[in-house]
C-alpha positions in Angstrom: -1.2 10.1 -26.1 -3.3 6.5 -26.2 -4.7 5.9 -23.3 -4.2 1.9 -22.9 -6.7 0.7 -20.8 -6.2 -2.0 -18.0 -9.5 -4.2 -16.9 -9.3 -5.5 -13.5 -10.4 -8.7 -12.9 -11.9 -8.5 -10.0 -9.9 -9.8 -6.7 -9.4 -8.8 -3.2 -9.8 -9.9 0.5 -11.1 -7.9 3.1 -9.5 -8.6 6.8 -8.2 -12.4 6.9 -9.8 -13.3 3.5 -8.3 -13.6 0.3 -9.5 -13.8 -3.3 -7.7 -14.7 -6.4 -7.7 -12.6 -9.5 -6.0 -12.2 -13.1 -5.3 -8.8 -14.2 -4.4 -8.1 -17.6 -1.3 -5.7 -18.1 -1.1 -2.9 -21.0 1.1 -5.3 -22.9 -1.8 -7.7 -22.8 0.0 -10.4 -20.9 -1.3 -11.9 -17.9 -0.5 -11.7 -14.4 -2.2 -13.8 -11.9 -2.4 -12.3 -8.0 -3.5 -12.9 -5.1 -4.1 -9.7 -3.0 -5.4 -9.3 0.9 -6.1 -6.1 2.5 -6.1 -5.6 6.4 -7.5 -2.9 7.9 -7.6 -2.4 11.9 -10.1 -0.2 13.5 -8.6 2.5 16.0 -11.5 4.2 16.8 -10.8 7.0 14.8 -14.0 8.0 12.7 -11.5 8.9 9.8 -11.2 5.1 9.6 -13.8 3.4 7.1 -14.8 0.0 7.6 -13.8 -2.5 5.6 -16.2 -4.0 3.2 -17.3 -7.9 3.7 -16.1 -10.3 0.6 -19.0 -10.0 -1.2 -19.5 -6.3 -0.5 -15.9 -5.8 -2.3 -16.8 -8.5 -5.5 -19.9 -6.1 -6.3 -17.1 -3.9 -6.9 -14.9 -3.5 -9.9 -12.1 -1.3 -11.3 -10.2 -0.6 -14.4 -7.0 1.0 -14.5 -5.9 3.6 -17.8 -2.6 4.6 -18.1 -1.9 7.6 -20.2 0.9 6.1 -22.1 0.5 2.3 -23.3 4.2 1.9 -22.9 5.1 3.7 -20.3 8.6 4.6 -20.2 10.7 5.2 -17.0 11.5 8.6 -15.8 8.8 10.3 -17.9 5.8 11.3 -16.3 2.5 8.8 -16.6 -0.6 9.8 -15.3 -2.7 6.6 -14.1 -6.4 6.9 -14.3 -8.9 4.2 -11.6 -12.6 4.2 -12.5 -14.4 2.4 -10.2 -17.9 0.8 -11.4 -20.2 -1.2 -10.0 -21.1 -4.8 -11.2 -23.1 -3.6 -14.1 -20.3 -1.1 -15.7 -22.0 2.4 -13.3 -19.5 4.4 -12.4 -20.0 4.6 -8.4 -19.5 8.3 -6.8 -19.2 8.4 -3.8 -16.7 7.9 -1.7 -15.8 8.2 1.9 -12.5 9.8 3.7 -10.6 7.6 4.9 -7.0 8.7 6.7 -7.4 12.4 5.1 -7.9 10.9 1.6 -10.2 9.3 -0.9 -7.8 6.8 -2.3 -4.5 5.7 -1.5 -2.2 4.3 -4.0 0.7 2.1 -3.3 3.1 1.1 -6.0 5.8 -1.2 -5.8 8.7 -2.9 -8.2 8.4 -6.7 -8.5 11.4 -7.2 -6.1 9.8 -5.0 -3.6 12.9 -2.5 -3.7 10.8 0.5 -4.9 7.9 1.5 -2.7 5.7 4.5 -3.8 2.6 5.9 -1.5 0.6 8.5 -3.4 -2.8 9.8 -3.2 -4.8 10.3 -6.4 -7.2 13.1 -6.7 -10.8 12.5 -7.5 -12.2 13.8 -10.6 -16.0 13.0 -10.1 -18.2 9.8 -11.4 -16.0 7.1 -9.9 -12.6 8.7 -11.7 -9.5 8.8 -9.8 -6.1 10.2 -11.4 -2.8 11.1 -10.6 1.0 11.6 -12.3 3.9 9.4 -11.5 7.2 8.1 -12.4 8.9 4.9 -12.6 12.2 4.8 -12.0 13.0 1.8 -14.3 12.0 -1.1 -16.9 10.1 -3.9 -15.6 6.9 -5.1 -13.5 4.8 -3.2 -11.0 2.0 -4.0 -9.0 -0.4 -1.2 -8.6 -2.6 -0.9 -5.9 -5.8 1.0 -4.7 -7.2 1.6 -1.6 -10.8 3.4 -1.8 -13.9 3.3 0.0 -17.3 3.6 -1.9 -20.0 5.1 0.0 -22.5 2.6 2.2 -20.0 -0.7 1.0 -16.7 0.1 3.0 -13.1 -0.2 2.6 -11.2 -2.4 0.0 -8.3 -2.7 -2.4 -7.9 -3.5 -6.3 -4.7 -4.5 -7.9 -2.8 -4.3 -11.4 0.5 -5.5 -12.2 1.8 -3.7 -15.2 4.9 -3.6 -17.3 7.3 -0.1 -17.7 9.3 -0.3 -21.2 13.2 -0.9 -20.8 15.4 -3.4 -19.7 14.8 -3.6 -16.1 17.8 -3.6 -13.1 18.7 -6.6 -11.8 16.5 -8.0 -9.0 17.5 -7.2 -5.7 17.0 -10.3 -3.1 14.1 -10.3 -0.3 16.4 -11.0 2.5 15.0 -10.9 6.6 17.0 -8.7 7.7 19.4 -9.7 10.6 19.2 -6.5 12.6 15.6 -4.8 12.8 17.4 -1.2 13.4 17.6 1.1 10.4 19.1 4.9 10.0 17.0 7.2 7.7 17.2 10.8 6.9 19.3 11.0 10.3 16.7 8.7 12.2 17.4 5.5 14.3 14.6 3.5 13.9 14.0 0.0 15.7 11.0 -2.3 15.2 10.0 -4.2 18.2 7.7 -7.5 17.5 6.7 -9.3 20.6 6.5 -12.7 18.3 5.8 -13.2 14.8 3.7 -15.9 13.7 1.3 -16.7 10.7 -2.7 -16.1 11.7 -1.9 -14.1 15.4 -1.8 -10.8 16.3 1.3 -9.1 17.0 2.1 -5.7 18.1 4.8 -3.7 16.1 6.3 -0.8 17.8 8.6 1.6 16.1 11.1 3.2 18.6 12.5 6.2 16.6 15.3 8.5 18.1 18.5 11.1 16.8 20.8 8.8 14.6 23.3 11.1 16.3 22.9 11.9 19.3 20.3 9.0 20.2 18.0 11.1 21.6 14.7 10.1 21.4 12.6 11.6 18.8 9.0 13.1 20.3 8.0 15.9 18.1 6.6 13.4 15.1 3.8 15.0 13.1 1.0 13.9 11.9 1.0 12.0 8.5 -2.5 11.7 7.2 -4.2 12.2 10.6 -1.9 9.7 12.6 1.2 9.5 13.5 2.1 6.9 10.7 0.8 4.3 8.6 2.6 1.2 7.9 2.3 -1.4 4.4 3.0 -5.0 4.7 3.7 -6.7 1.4 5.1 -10.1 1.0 7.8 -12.2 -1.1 5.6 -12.6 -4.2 3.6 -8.7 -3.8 0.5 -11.1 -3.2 -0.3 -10.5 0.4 -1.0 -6.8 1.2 -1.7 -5.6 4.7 -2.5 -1.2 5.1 -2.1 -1.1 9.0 -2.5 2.2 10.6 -1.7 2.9 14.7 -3.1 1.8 17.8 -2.3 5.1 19.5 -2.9 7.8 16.3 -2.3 10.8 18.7 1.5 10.1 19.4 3.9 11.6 19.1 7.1 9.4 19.1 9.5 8.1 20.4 7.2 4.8 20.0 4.8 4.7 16.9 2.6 1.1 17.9 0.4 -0.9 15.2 -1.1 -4.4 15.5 -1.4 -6.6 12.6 -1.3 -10.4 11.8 0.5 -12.1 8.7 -2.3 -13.9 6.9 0.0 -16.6 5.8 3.8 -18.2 6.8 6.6 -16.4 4.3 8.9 -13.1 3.9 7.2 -9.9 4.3 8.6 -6.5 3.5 7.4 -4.0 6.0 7.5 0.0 5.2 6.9 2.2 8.0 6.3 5.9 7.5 6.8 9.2 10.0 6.6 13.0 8.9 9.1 14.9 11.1 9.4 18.6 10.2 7.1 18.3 7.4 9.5 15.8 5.6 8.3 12.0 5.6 10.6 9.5 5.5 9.8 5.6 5.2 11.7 3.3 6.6 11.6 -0.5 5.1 12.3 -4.0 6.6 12.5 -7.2 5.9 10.8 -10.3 8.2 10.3 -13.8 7.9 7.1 -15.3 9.5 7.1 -18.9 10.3 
C-alpha cells in the first residue's frame, strides 16, 4: 500500500513550557496544536530526563502511515522516524518505563484513548499496527528519548476515512468514583488549581465486595502510569507514581495543570495480568 507520509512540524514543551506547532495530516489539511509534556522524576533510573526546550526543537519527526486513507477497523501500521535538525536519522534511544517509545492515541472528543508501544526497527524507525475504531480526527502522540538529549513528545493529528460518530461532550464529572472490569476506583485530589502541584491518589478496591485491592502488578515497571489531556487534546501531561513499588489499594502521582480548563485524566493498573484504564473528567480553575 502508499505509504502517505506526515511531516511534523516541530512543537513540544518540556515540563511547564509549551511550544506551538502545525502538523500537516495525510489529507493535507492543517491542524494547528499546541502540545506540553510533563514528566516527574521518582528516582527511578528507568525514568529519562526530560530534554530542555531547545534540546527538544533540535529534534524532529515525521509520521508514515501505511495506508493514506486509513479506514476504521482495518489494521494501519504507523511508522515515527526521528531525525535530527539536518534530516540524520538519530539512533539511539534510551529505556524509559520498560520501553523505547510510548504512543498515545486519542479521538478528537477524547472518548477513545489508546496506549501502545511501538517497536524499534533501527536508524531512528519506530513502527507499530493499530486500529481506529471510527471516521474522524486523531491526535497521535510520541513519547521517546534520544540518547544524551532526554525525554520529549511529538504530535500528529490525522484524519480516519468515514463519517465519524457524533461527538461525545467533555463533561467534569460530578462523582470522581468509577467501576471498571469489577474495580471501584476513587481519585483523591487535595486541590486542583492551574500552575500548583497536586497530589492525585487512586484508591482502588473490589466493586463487590469493597475490599480493598493490594495485589496490583506492575505495568511497565510501576504500579501505573497516568495521561492528562485536556478539552482541546493541546495540553498533554505523561505522569508516572510517586511510590512505583506499590502495590494498591492507593496508586499516588503528583502533577500540575499547566493552564486553567477541562482535563481528561486516564489512569491505568494491571491486576492479574489484565490492565484496565480507568478515565475521568476534571475542571481546573
Amino acid at each position: 500500500m502508499k505509504k502517505a507520509a506526515i511531516t511534523l512540524l516541530l512543537s513540544a514543551a518540556i515540563l511547564s513550557a509549551c511550544g506551538n506547532m502545525g502538523g500537516m495530516n495525510h489529507s493535507g489539511k492543517m491542524n494547528g496544536d499546541k502540545s506540553s509534556e510533563m514528566h516527574h522524576p521518582t528516582g527511578n533510573m528507568d525514568m529519562a530526563p526530560a530534554a530542555d526546550q531547545s534540546q527538544a526543537e533540535s529534534v524532529k519527526a515525521m509520521f508514515m502511515l501505511s495506508n493514506d486513507k486509513p479506514q476504521p477497523n482495518s489494521e494501519t501500521t504507523i511508522s515515527v522516524h526521528v531525525q535530527d535538525k539536518d534530516g540524520k536519522a538519530i539512533d539511539k534511544f534510551d529505556v524509559n518505563h520498560e520501553k523505547q517509545m510510548h504512543m498515545i492515541i486519542v479521538s478528537k472528543d477524547l472518548s477513545f484513548f489508546n496506549h501502545i508501544h511501538p517497536a524499534y526497527k533501527g536508524n531512528g524507525e519506530f513502527t507499530v499496527s493499530t486500529q481506529f475504531p471510527s471516521g474522524g480526527e486523531y491526535e497521535i502522540i510520541s513519547d521517546f528519548a534520544p540518547t544524551g538529549i532526554g525525554a520529549m513528545s511529538k504530535s500528529q493529528w490525522i484524519t480516519v476515512e468515514g463519517t465519524p460518530p457524533a461527538a461525545k461532550p467533555i463533561v467534569p464529572d460530578t462523582s470522581l468514583t468509577k467501576v471498571v472490569d469489577g474495580k471501584e476506583v476513587t481519585l483523591f485530589l487535595d486541590h486542583v488549581m492551574a500552575n500548583m502541584e497536586l497530589n492525585l491518589n487512586f484508591s482502588i478496591k473490589d466493586a463487590q465486595t469493597k475490599d480493598p485491592i493490594s495485589d496490583l502488578q506492575p505495568y511497565l515497571g510501576a504500579v501505573g502510569h497516568v495521561v492528562i489531556l485536556n478539552q482541546e487534546g493541546g495540553e498533554y501531561l505523561h505522569v508516572h507514581p510517586t511510590d512505583e513499588k506499590s502495590s494498591g489499594p492507593d496508586a499516588k502521582f503528583m502533577t500540575s495543570f499547566p493552564h486553567s480548563g477541562v482535563y481528561k485524566i486516564w489512569g491505568q493498573f494491571q491486576q492479574n495480568g489484565k490492565v484496565f484504564t480507568v478515565p475521568f473528567v476534571v475542571k481546573v480553575p
